[in-house]
NUPAVEX-930437 format. One record per residue (C-alpha): x, y, z; residue in one letter; residue number from 0. Coordinates in pm, 1 decimal. Example, Ala and Ser with C-alpha at 12.3 -4.5 7.8 and 13.67 -1.06 7.14 Angstrom:
<sites>
site east 1230.0 north -450.0 up 780.0 aa A i 0;
site east 1367.0 north -106.0 up 714.0 aa S i 1;
</sites>
This chain:
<sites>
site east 8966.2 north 26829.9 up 7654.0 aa X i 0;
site east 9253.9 north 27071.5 up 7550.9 aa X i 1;
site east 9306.9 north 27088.0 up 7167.0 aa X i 2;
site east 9624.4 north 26871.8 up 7039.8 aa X i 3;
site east 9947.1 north 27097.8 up 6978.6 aa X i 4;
site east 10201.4 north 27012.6 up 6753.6 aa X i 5;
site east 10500.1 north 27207.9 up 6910.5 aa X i 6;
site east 10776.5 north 26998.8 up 6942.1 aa X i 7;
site east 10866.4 north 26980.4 up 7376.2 aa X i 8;
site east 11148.2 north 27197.6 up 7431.0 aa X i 9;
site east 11514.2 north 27047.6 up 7499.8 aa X i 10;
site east 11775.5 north 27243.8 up 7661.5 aa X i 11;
site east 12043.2 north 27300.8 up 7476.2 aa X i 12;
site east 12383.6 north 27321.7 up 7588.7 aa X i 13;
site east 12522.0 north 27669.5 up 7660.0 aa X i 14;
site east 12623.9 north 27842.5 up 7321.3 aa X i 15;
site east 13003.6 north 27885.8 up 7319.5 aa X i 16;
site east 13195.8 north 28212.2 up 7231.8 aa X i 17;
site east 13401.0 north 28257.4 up 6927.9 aa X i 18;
site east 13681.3 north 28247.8 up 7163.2 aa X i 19;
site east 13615.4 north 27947.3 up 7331.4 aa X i 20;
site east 13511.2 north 27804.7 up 7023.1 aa X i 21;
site east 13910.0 north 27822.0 up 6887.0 aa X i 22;
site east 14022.8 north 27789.1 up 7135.0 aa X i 23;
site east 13887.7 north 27411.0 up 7160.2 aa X i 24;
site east 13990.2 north 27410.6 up 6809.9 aa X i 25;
site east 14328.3 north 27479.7 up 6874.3 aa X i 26;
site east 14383.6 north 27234.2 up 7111.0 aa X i 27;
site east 14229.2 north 26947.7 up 6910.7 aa X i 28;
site east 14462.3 north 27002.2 up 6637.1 aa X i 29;
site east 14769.9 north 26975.3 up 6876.5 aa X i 30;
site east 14639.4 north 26694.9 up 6990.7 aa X i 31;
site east 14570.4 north 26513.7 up 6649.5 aa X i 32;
site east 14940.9 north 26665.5 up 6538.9 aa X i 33;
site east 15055.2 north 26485.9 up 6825.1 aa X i 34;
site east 14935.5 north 26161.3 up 6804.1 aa X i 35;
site east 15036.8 north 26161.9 up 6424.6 aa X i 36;
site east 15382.0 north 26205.6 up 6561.1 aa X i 37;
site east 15311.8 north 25949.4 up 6766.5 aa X i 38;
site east 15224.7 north 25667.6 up 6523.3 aa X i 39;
site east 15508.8 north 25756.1 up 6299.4 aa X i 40;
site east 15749.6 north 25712.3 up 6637.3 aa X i 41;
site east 15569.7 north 25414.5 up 6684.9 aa X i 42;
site east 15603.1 north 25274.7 up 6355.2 aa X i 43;
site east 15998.1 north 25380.7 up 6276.0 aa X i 44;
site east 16049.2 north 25202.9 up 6632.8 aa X i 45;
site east 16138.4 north 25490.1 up 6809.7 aa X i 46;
site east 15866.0 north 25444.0 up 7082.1 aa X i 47;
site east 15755.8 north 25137.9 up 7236.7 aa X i 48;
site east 15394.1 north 25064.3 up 7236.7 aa X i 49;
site east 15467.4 north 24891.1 up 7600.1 aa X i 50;
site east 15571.1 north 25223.2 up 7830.2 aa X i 51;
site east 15264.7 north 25432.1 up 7604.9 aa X i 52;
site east 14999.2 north 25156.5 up 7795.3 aa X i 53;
site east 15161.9 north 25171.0 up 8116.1 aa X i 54;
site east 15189.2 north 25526.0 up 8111.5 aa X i 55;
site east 15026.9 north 25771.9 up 7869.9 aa X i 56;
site east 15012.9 north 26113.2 up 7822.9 aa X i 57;
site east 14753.0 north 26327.3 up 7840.9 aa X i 58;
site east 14700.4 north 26388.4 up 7514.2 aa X i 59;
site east 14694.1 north 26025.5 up 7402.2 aa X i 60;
site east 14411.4 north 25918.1 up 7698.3 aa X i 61;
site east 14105.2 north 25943.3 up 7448.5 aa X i 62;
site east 14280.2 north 25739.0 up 7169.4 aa X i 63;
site east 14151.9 north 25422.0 up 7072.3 aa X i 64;
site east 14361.1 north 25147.8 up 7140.1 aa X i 65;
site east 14297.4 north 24957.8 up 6831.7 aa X i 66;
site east 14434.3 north 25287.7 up 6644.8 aa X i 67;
site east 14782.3 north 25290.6 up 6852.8 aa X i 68;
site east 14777.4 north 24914.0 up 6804.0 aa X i 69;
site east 14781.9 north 24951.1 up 6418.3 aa X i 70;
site east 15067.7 north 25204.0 up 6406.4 aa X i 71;
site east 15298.7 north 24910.4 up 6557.6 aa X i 72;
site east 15506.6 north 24746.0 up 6275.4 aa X i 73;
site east 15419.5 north 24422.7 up 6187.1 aa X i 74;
site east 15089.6 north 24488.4 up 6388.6 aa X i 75;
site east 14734.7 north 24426.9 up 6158.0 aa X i 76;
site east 14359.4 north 24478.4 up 6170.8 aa X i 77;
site east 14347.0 north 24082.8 up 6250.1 aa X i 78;
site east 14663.6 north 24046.0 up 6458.3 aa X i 79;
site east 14496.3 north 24369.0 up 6683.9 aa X i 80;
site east 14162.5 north 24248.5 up 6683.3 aa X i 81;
site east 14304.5 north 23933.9 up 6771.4 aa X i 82;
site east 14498.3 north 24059.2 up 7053.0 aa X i 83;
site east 14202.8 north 24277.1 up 7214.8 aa X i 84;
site east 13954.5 north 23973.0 up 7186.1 aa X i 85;
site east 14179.1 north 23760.8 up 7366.1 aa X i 86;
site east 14300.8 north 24042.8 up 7677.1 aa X i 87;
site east 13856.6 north 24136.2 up 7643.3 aa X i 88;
site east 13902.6 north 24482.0 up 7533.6 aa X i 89;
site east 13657.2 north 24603.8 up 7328.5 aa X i 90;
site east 13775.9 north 24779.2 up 7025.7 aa X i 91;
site east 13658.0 north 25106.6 up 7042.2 aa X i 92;
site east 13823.6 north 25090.9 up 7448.1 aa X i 93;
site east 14037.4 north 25437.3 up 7441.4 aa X i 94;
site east 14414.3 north 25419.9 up 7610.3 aa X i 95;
site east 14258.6 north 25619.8 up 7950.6 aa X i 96;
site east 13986.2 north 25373.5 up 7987.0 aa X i 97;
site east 14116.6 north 25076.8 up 8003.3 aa X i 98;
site east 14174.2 north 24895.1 up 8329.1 aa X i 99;
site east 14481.5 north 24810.6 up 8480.6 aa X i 100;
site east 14391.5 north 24429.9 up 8458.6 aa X i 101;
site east 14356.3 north 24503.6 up 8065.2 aa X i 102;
site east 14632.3 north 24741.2 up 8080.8 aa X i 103;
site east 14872.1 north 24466.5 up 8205.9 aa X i 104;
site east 14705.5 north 24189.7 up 7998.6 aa X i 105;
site east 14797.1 north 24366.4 up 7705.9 aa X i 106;
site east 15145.0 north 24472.9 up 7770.4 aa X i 107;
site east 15185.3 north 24090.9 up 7893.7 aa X i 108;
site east 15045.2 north 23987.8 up 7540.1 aa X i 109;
site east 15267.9 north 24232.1 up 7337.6 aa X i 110;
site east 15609.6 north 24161.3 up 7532.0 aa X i 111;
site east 15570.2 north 23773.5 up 7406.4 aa X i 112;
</sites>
């Protein structure tokens, strides 16, 4: 019988990115966090209506959670939104791209009463 080692197995790692990939990735999470910010403050001075960002989002808005974008609405809480997703079944950690277009509608249905 072979003697017991106690090397950890090796994983592969992913690929080890350059310093110029690296900032660049950087870069364009900071637009998109400056962007959303800008967002939310549209969203809460009334500028932007919650309603045409679910039916049709950016880009840069298609890994946000929807609870988030919820809670930037005015007069929009943590229990009014959690309220709202239990009762369209969207879980609350659902981001805006994944959502369904039955829970898509549901929502917008919900919001508009």
């Amino acid at each position: 019988m072979p003697p017991a080692t106690n090397t950890p197995p090796k994983h592969s790692a992913a690929p080890e990115r350059s310093l110029v990939q690296r900032m660049d990735a950087l870069q364009r999470a900071n637009e998109i966090r400056t962007r959303r910010a800008q967002l939310k403050r549209d969203l809460k001075g009334g500028r932007v209506s919650i309603h045409d960002l679910l039916l049709d989002p950016p880009e840069y808005l298609e890994t946000a959670k929807v609870f988030d974008m919820l809670l930037a609405v005015p007069k929009y809480g943590r229990v009014k939104v959690n309220k709202i997703l239990v009762t369209c079944r969207i879980s609350p950690s659902k981001t805006i791209g994944g959502l369904s277009e039955r829970q898509r509608n549901e929502l917008v249905g919900l919001l508009r009463r």
